[in-house]
C-alpha positions, 0 to 999 in steps of 0.5 A: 463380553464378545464372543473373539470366535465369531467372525466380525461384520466387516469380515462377512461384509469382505467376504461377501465381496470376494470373488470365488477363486480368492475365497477358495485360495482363502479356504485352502490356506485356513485349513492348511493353518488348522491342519498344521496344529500349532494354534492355540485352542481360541485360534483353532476355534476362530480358524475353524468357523471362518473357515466353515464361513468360507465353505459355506460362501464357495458353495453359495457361489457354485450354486449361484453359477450353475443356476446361470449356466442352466438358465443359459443352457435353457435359454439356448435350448429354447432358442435352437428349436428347429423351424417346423417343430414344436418347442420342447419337442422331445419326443423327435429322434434323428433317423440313424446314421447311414452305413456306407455300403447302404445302397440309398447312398449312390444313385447309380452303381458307380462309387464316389470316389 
């Protein structure tokens, strides 16, 4: 006897093909199903483990796009090193801002303006 709770294949194969926002949208409306009550206990249980599937493939998404935003942020990190220094040269800080009374900011005494 199949278990009717248990997600099918076509189903996982479908949502495996989903793009985030519509297994989200699928996300909210199963739990605004569960959260109004009125399904029989079969349901509520089938309801429930697509909806933990949903969960679990909106995470695996997130964590698939933030690791390509790393790799991208890295890749640019990598790419932006200034000419003369080192790459992965963190330990350089830029010298702190001027004030604008310094001094060093007018070669004579007449301001700029």
């Amino acid at each position: 006897m199949t278990d009717t709770t248990e997600p099918s294949d076509a189903w996982r194969a479908q949502l495996a093909a989903m793009p985030f926002e519509e297994v989200y949208r699928r996300l909210e409306d199963t739990v605004a199903r569960l959260e109004q009550g009125e399904l029989s206990l079969t349901d509520a249980e089938r309801l429930y483990q697509e909806g933990m599937e949903l969960a679990g493939r909106c995470q695996d998404l997130l964590t698939e796009t933030e690791l390509r935003i790393t790799q991208i942020g890295d890749g640019r990190a990598a790419a932006s090193t200034s000419p003369g220094l080192p790459a992965g040269n963190d330990d350089w800080d830029p010298p702190p801002p001027l004030e604008p009374d310094d001094p060093s900011l007018f070669d004579d005494d007449d301001p700029p303006f």
